[in-house]
C-alpha positions in Angstrom: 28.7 2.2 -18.6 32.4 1.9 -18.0 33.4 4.7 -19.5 30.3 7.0 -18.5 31.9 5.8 -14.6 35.4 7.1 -15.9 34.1 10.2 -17.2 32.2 10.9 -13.8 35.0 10.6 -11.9 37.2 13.2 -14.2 34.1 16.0 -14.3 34.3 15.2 -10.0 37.7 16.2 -9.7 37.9 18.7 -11.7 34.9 20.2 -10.7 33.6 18.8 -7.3 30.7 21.0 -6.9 29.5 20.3 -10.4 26.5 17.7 -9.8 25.5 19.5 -6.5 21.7 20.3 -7.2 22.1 23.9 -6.6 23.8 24.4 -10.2 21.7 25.8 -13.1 21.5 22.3 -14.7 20.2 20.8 -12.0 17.3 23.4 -12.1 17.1 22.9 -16.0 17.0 19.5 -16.2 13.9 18.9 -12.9 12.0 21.9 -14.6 12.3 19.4 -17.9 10.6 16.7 -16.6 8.0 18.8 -15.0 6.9 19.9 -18.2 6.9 15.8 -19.1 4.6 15.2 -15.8 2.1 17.8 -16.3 1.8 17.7 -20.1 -1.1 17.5 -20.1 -2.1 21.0 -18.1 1.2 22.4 -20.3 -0.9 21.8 -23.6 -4.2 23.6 -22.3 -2.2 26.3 -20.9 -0.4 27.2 -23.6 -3.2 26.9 -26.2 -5.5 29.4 -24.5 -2.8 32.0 -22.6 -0.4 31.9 -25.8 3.5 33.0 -25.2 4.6 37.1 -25.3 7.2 38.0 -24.8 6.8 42.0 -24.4 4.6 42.7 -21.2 1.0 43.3 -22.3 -2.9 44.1 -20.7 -4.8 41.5 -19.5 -7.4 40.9 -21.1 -9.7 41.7 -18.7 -7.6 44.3 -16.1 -6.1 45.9 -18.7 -2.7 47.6 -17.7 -3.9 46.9 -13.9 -2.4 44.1 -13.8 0.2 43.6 -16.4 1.0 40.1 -18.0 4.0 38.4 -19.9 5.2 34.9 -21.0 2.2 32.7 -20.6 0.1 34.7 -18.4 2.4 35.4 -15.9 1.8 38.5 -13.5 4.7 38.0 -11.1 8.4 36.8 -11.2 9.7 33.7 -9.3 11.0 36.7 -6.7 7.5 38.0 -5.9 7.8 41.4 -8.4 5.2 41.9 -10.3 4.9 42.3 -13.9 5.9 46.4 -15.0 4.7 47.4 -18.5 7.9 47.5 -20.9 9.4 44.8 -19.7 10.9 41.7 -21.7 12.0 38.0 -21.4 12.9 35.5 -23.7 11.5 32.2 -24.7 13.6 30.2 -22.0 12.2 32.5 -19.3 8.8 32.3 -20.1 9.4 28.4 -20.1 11.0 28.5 -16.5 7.9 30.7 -15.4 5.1 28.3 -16.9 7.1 25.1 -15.6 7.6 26.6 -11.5 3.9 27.6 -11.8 2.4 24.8 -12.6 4.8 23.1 -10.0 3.4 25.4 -7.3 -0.1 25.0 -8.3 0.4 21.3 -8.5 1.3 20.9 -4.7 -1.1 22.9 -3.6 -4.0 21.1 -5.7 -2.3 18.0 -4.2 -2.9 18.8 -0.7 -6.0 20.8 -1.0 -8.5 18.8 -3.2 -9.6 15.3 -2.3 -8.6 12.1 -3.8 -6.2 14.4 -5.9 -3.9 11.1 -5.7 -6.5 9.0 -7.3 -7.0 11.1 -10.0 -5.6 9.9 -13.7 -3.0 12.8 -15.1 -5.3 14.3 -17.6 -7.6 15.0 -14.7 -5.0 16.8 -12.8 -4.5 18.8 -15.6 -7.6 20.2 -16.5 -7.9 21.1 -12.7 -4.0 22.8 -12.5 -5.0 25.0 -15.7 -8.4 26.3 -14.3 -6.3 27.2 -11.0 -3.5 28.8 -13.5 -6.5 30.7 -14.7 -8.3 31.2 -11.8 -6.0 31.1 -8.1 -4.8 28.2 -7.0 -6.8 28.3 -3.8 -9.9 28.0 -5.7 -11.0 25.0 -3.8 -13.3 25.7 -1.1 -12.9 29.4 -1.4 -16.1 31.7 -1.5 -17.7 31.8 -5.2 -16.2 28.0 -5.8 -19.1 26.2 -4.3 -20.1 24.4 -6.8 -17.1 23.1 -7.9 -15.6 22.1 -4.6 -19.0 20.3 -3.9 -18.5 17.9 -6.9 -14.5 17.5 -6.2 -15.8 17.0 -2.4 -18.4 14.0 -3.1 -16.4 12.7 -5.9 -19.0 13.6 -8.4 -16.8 13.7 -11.0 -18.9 13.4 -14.0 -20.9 16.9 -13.3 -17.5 18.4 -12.6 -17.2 19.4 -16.5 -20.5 21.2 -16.0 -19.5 22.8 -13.0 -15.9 23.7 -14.6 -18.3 25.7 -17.3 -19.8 28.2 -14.0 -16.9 30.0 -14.1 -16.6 32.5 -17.3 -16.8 35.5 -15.6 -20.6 36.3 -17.2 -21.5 39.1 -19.1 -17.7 40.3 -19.7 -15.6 40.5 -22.7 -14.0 37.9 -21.7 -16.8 35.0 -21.6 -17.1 33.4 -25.0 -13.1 33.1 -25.0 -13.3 31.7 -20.9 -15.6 29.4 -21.9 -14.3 28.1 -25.2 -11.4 27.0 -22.2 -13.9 25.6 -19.6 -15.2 23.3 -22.1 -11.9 22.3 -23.3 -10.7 21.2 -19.7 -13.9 19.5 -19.3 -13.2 17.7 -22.4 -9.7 16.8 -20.7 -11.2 15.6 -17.5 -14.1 13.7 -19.6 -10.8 12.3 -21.3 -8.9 11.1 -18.2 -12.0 9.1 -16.5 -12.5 7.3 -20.2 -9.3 6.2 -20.4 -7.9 5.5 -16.7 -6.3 2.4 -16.9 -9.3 -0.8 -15.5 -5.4 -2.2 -14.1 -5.7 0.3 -11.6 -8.4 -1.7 -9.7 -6.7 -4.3 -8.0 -7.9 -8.2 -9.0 -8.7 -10.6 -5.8 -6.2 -13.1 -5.3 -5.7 -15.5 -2.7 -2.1 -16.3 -1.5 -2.4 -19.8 -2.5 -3.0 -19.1 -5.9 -0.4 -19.7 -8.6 2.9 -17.4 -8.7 1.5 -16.6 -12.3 -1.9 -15.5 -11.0 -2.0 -11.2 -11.7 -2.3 -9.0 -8.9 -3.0 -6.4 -12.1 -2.4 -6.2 -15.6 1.2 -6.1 -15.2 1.9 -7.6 -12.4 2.1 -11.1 -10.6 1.6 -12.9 -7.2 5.2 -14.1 -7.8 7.3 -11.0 -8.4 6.3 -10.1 -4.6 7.9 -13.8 -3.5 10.4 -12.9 -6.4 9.4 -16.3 -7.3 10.7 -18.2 -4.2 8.2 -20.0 -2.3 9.6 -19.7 0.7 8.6 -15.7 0.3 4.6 -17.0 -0.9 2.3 -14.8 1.1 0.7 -16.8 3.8 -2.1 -14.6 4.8 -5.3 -12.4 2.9 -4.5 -9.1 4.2 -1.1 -9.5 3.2 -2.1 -10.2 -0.6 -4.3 -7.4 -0.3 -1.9 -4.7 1.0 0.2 -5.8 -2.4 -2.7 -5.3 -4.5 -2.9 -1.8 -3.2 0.9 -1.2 -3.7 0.8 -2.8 -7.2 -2.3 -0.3 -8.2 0.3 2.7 -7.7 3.0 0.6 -9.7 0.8 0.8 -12.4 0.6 4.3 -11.9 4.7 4.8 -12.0 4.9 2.4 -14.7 1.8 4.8 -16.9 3.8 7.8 -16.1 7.5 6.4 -17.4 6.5 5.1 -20.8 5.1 1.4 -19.5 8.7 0.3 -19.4 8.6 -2.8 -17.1 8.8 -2.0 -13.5 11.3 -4.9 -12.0 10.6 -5.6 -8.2 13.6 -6.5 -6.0 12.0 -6.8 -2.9 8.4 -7.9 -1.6 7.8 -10.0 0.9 10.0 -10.9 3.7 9.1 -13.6 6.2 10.6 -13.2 9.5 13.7 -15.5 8.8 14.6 -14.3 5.5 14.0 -10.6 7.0 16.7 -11.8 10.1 18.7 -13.2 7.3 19.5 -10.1 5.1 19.9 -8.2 8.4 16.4 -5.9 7.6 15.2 -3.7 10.1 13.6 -5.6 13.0 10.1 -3.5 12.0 10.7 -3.8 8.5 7.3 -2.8 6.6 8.8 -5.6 3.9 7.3 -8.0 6.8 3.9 -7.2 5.9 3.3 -8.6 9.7 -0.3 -6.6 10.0 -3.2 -5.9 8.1 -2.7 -2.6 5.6 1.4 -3.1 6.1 3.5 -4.0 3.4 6.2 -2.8 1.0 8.1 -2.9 -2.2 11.6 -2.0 -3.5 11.6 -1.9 -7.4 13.2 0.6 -10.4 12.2 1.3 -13.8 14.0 -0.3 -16.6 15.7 2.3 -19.1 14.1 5.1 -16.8 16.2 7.8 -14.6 16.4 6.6 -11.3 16.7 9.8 -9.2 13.6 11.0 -11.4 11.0 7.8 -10.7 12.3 8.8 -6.8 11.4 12.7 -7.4 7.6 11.3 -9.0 6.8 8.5 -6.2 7.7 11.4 -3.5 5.6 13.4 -5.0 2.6 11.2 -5.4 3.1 8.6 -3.0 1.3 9.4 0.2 2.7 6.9 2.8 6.1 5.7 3.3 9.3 6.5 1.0 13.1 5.3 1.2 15.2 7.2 -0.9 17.2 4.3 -2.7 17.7 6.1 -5.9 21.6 6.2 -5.2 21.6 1.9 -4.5 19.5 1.8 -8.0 16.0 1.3 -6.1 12.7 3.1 -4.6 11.1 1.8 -2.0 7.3 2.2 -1.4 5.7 1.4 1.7 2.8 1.2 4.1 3.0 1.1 8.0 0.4 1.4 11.0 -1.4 4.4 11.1 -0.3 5.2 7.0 2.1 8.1 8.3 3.9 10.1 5.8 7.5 9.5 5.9 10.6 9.7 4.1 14.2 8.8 4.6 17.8 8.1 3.3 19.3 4.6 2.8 
């Protein structure tokens, strides 16, 4: 660690801008562990659109509306696709990886309980909008679709996925071949979300050992001092909610253990370490609370980039002082700030 300190400090002064995050690293190495998030869209994409790397027809358009790299029809600068043109396997990457990013966020803030959703789900959603428009939900001809996401009805939503094959084309066998394969995907995710996601009932005078989840205890909010022990239900309960998107963070990283560094602060220990007189550590009402915590072995700054993506209610950007902090307040704003 010494020496990667050392070296830091050489590559600084010799080249001061070189960690800034407009460098082409930075973009190489985010677009990277996009590809890692959505892996599992990546796969269905990429097994149904293929990869070419000469412009070509679309299979259903034809030369009206010219295609390259994974079925990409316009450039990251708005042009669109010309016949004759060429990339190479690194651009078609780059293209795929920002497209799914921007079809991601929008899913995320169009279609409900997106957040609740396991990442198998999401994907067999973000590669019918890469198919499809990303603005599919709610949009005229997606009725039935948008209904099931709407009502939560997600086992018909497979059916529903298998509307849209554009009937009666030369398209619809291979169309549907795909429908069925992100159905399979979204069958997939609801059989295996993780039961640790639903929160067990525990009181705050049960045992420090007593799980709050599969991989998490009552204790690690105290961090095993009893003059932190919750004192009231709705405190224990606001954990319980934090510790289901733990589990979440924890899924998504590799279930390396997720170390906590700070749960619950009673008044005095909150006056103590000089917290902020409205800390949301204090968990002083009913739905507030919050937790500081890292990943072990995991990239810091990346857990940060994946919680402020997915986490809908408060964020502190720790990542530099080795922690992320996730938080609830009054009224379940979304914020974000700098430590």
């Amino acid at each position: 660690m010494a020496a990667i300190v050392e070296l830091e400090a050489v590559l600084l002064k010799a080249a001061p801008d070189a960690f800034n995050r407009d460098q082409p690293w930075f973009k190489t190495w985010s677009q990277a562990g996009k590809q890692y998030e959505y892996a599992a869209a990546v796969k269905l994409i990429k097994e149904f659109e293929g990869c070419h790397l000469d412009a070509y027809a679309d299979p259903l358009h034809g030369w009206d509306v010219p295609t390259i790299g994974y079925g990409t029809t316009r450039y990251q600068d708005g042009r669109k696709v010309q016949r004759g043109d060429k990339i190479n396997v690194i651009e078609a990457e780059e293209l795929l990886s920002e497209e799914i990013e921007r079809i991601a966020t929008k899913l995320a803030h169009s279609v409900p309980a997106w957040q609740q959703m396991t990442a198998k789900q999401q994907g067999a959603l973000i590669s019918f909008a890469y198919n499809l428009g990303s603005g599919f939900y709610g949009a005229a001809g997606f009725e039935t679709i948008s209904k099931r996401l709407r009502e939560k009805d997600w086992k018909a939503v497979p059916a529903a996925l298998e509307l849209y094959r554009n009937p009666g084309t030369k398209v619809e066998a291979g169309l549907l071949r795909r429908r069925k394969a992100e159905g399979a995907m979204w069958v997939e995710g609801i059989i295996k979300q993780p039961a640790q996601q639903v929160p067990y009932k525990v009181k705050p005078t049960d045992p420090f050992g007593t799980r709050l989840s599969a991989n998490f205890t009552l204790g690690e909010f105290a961090l095993g001092q009893p003059a932190r022990r919750f004192t009231a239900q709705h405190q224990v309960d606001t954990a319980a909610e934090l510790v289901a998107f733990l589990e979440r963070v924890r899924s998504a990283f590799g279930n390396k253990r997720v170390t906590i560094t700070s749960g619950y602060r009673p008044a005095a220990i909150n006056r103590m370490v000089n917290g902020a007189i409205s800390s949301e550590h204090l968990f002083n009402a009913p739905g507030v609370g919050a937790v500081d915590f890292y990943i072990d072995g995991a990239d810091i700054y990346k857990v940060q980039e994946w919680c402020d993506k997915h986490w809908p209610y408060s964020a502190g950007y720790g990542a530099a002082k080795g922690f992320v902090h996730l938080g609830i307040r009054q009224g379940r704003p979304r914020v974000r700030w700098n430590y």
